[in-house]
C-alpha positions as CSV (number, residue, x, y, z in Angstrom):
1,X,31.7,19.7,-0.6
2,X,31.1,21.4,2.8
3,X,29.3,19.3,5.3
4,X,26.5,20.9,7.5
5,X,25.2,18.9,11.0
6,X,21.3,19.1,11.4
7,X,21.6,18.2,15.5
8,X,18.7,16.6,17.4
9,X,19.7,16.6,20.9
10,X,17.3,14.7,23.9
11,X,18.6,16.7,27.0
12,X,16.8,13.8,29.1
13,X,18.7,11.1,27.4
14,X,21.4,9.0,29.9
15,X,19.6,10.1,32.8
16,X,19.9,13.9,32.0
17,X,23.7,13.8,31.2
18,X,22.9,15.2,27.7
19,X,21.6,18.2,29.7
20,X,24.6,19.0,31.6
21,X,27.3,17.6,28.9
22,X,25.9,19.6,26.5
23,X,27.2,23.4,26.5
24,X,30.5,21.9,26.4
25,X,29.6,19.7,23.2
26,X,28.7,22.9,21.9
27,X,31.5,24.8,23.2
28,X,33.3,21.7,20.9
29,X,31.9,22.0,17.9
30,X,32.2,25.5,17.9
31,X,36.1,25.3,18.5
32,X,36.4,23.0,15.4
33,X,34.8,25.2,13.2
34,X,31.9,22.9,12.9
35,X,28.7,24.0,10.5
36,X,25.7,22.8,12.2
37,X,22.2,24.2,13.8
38,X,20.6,22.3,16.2
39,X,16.9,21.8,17.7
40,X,15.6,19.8,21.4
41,X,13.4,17.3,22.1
42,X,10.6,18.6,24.6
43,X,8.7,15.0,24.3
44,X,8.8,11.7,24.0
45,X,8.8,10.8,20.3
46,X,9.5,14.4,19.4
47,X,12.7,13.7,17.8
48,X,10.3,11.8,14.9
49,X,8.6,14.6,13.8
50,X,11.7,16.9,14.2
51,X,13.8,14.3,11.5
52,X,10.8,13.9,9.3
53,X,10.5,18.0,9.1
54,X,14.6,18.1,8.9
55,X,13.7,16.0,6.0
56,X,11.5,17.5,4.0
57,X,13.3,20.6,4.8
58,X,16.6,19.5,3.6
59,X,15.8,17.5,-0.1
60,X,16.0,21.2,-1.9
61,X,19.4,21.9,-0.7
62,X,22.2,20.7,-3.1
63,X,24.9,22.5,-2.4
64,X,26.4,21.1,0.9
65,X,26.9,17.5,2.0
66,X,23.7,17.3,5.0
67,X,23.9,15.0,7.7
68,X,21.1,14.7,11.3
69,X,22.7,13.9,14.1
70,X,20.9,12.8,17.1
71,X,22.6,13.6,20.5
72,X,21.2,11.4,23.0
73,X,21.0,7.3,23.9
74,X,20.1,4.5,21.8
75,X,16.1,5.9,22.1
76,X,17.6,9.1,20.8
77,X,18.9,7.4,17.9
78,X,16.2,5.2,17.6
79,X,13.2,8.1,17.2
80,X,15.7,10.4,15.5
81,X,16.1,6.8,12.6
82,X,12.9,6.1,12.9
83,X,11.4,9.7,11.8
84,X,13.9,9.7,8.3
85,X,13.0,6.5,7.6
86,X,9.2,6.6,7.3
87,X,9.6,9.9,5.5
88,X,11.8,8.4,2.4
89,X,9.9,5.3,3.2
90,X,7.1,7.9,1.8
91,X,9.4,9.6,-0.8
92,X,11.0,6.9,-2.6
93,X,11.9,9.2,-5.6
94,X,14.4,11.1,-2.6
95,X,17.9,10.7,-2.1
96,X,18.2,9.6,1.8
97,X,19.7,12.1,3.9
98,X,22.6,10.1,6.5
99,X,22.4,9.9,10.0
100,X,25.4,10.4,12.9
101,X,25.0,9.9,16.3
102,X,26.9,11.0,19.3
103,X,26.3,8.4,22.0
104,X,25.6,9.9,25.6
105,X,22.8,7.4,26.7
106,X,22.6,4.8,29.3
107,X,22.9,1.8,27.0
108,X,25.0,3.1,24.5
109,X,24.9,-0.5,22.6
110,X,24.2,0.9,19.1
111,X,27.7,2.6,19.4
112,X,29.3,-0.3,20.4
113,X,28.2,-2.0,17.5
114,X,29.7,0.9,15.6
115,X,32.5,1.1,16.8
116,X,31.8,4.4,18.2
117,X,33.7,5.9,21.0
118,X,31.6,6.4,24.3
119,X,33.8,9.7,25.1
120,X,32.1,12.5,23.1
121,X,35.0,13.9,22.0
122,X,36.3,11.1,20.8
123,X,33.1,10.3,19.1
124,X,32.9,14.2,17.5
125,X,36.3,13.0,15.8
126,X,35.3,10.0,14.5
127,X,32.4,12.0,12.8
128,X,34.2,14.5,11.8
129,X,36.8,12.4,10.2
130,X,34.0,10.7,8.2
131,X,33.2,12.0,4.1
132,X,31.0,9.7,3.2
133,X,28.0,7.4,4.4
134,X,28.3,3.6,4.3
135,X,24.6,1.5,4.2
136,X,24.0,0.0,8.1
137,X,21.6,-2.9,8.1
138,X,18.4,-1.5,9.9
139,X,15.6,-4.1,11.4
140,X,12.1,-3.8,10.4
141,X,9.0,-4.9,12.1
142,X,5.4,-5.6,11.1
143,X,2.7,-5.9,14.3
144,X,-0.1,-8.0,12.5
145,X,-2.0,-7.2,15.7
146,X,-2.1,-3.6,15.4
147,X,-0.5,-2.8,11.3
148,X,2.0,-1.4,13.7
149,X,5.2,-0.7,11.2
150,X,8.4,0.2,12.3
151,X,12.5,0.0,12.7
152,X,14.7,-0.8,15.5
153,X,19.0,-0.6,15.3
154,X,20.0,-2.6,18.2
155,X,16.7,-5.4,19.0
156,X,12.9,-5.9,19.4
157,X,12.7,-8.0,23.1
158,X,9.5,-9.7,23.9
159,X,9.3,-11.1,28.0
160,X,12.2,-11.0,30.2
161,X,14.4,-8.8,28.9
162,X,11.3,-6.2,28.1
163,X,9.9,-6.6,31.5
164,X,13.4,-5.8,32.9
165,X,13.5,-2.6,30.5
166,X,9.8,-1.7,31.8
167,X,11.3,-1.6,35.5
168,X,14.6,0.0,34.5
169,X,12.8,2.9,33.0
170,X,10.8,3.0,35.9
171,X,13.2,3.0,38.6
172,X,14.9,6.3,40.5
173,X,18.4,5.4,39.5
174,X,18.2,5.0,35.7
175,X,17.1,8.8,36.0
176,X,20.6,10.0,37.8
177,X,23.4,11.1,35.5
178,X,26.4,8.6,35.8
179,X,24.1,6.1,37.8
180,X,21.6,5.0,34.7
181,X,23.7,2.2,33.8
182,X,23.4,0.2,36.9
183,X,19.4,0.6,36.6
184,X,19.6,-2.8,34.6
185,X,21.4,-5.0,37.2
186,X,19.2,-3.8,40.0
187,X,16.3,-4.8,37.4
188,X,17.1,-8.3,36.9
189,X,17.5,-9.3,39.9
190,X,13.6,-7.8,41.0
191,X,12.4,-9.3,37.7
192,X,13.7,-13.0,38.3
193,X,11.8,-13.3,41.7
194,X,8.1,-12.9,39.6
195,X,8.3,-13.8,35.6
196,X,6.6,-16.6,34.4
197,X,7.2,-18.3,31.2
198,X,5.2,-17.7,28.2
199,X,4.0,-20.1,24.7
200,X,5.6,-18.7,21.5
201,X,5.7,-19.3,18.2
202,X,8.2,-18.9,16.2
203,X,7.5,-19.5,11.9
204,X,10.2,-19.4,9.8
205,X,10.2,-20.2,5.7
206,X,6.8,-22.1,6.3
207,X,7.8,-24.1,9.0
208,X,6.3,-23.2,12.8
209,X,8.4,-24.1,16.1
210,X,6.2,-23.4,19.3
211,X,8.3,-23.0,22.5
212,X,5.7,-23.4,25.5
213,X,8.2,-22.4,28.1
214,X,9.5,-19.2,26.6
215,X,11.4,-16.8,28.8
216,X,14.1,-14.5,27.1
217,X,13.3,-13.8,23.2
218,X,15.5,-11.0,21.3
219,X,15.9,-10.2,17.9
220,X,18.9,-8.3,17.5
221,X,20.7,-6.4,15.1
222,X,24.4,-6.7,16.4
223,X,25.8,-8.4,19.3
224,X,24.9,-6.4,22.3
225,X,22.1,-6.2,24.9
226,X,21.5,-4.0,27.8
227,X,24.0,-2.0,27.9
228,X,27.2,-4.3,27.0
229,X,26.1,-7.4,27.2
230,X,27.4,-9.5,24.4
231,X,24.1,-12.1,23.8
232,X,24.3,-12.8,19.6
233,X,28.3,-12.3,19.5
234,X,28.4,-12.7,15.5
235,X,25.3,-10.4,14.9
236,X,26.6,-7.3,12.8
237,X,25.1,-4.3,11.8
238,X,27.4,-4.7,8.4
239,X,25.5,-8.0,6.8
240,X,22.0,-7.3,6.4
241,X,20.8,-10.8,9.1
242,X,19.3,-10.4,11.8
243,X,19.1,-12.8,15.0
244,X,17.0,-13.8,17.2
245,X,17.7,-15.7,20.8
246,X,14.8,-17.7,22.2
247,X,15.7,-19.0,26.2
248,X,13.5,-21.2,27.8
249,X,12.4,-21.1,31.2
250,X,16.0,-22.2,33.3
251,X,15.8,-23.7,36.5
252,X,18.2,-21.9,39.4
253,X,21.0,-23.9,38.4
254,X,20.5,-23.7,34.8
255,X,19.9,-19.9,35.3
256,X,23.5,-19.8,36.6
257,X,24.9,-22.0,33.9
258,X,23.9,-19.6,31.4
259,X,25.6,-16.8,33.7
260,X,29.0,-18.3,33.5
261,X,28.9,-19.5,29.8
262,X,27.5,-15.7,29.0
263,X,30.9,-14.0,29.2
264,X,32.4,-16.9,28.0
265,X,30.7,-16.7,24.5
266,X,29.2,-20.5,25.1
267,X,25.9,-19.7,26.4
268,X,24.1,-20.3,23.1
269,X,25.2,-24.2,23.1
270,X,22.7,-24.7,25.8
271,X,20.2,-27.0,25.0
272,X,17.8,-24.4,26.4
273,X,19.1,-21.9,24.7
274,X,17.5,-21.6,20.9
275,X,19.2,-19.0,18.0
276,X,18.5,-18.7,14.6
277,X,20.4,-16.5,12.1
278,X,17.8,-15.5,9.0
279,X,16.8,-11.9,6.8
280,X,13.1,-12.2,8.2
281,X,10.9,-15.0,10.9
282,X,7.7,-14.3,12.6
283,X,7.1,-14.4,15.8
284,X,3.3,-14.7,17.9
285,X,2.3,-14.9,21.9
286,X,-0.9,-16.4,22.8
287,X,-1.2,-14.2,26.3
288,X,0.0,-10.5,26.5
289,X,3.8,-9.8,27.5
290,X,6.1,-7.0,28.3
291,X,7.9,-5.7,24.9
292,X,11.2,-3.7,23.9
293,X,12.2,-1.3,21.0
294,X,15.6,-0.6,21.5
295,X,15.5,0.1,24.9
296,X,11.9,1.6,25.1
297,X,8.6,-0.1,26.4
298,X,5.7,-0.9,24.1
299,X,3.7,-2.0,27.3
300,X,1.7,-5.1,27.6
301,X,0.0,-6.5,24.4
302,X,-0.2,-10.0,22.2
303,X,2.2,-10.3,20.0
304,X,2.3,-11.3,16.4
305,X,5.1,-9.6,14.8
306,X,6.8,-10.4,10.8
307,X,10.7,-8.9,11.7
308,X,12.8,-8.1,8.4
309,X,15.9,-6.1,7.5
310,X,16.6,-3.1,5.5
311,X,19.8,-0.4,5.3
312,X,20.4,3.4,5.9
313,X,23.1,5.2,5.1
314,X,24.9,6.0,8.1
315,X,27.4,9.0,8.8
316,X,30.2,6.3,10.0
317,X,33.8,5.6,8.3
């Protein structure tokens, strides 16, 4: 059966490096003989409605194999997930149409996770070469506060780590091609002169752990973290868990500990250093803080979120 790509491409995405790579992707699939149409983002959170309408669009036709593809960064992929899953969320009776993705963000972690090659063409192969859809474990999240529902594919941060996305999307170099990627490290170090710790509390089968000196809480989907970083390194997109990394407030020295044992794989034998490996948790602030959806800000609100984990078939060998 003939495949046919459905693209969604974020021109913004990775700083606007989707804008200029992008004739040339084009130029690429057209080469190959590739069957696809394709539509842009013009707005944040525009590549929801486009999947949902791709969707509904797509459940008449039988006779080719459809796939969506989103062209863009891990927020790409995210809004582009996001949109299919709420609509056969809605349509349960549906057969789920799979999702690709070509990875030309900032972050790119999702394709790590993947096993996904960061070179385009590389990554148009490995699609290509692909002829069927395998299930990908897919967070979900529950925002008791606000009956906020949602999904995420690489994590949900809550303090430090969202306050330094918050700044990174802010800042002048995250929005220059080629330079996004540095936007982080430039970020953490501002952040660390000013965050405070924060109360959390963490319920899980019952049972309640509060944490009055919380600093750095993830849940994650698969090992890595702002763009690389390798914070839960058994997390897998492959076996439907999900974990979660709670760091309490480190002293300078401690701070710097954590630094050295990070690369070395060690850092979560710290004694302030908390992880817990589990298919669903809760998690609740008293005070508002800084929050993270795959990369994206959710601004400054209490938190008291139920996290659980579902699958999507994804376009991935």
């Amino acid at each position: 059966m003939q495949t046919k790509f459905y693209i969604i491409v974020n021109e913004a995405a990775g700083g606007g490096k989707v804008k200029q790579e992008w004739p040339q992707i084009q130029s690429e699939l057209n080469s190959l003989s590739v069957n696809y149409q394709f539509q842009k983002t013009i707005y944040s959170g525009h590549a929801i409605k486009l999947a949902q309408e791709l969707c509904a669009e797509l459940k008449s036709a039988t006779n080719q194999e459809n796939v969506i593809l989103a062209v863009g960064g891990d927020g790409t992929l995210h809004e582009t997930l996001t949109g299919m899953k709420k609509y056969f969320t809605n349509h349960p009776d549906e057969t789920p149409i799979p999702i690709a993705y070509l990875p030309i963000g900032s972050g790119n972690d999702f394709a790590r996770a993947a096993g996904l090659s960061l070179n385009w063409k590389t990554a148009i192969q490995q699609i290509l070469s692909c002829h069927s859809d395998r299930p990908i474990s897919i967070a979900t999240f529950d925002n008791h506060q606000d009956k906020e529902l949602g999904y995420f594919v690489n994590n949900f941060g809550i303090g430090f780590d969202a306050t330094i996305v918050s700044k990174a999307n802010h800042s002048k170099i995250k929005k220059r091609p080629f330079l996004g990627q540095f936007s982080y490290i430039f970020a953490v170090l501002g952040v660390l002169t000013y965050f405070k710790a924060f109360p959390l509390k963490l319920t899980v089968d019952d049972k309640t752990t509060t944490y009055q000196k919380a600093f750095l809480v993830t849940t994650s989907n698969h090992p890595y973290f702002g763009g690389g970083v390798k914070i839960l390194p058994q997390a897998s997109i492959f076996n439907q868990q999900l974990e979660l990394i709670i760091v309490e407030k480190p002293s300078f020295l401690q701070l710097i500990l954590f630094l050295i044992m990070l690369p070395l794989r060690k850092h979560l034998s710290l004694k302030y250093v908390h992880h817990l490996v589990s298919d669903k948790f809760r998690l609740t602030t008293s005070n508002p803080q800084f929050g993270q959806i795959d990369g994206e800000e959710t601004g400054d609100r209490i938190f008291d979120i139920s996290f659980g984990i579902s699958t999507y078939p994804f376009w991935l060998k």
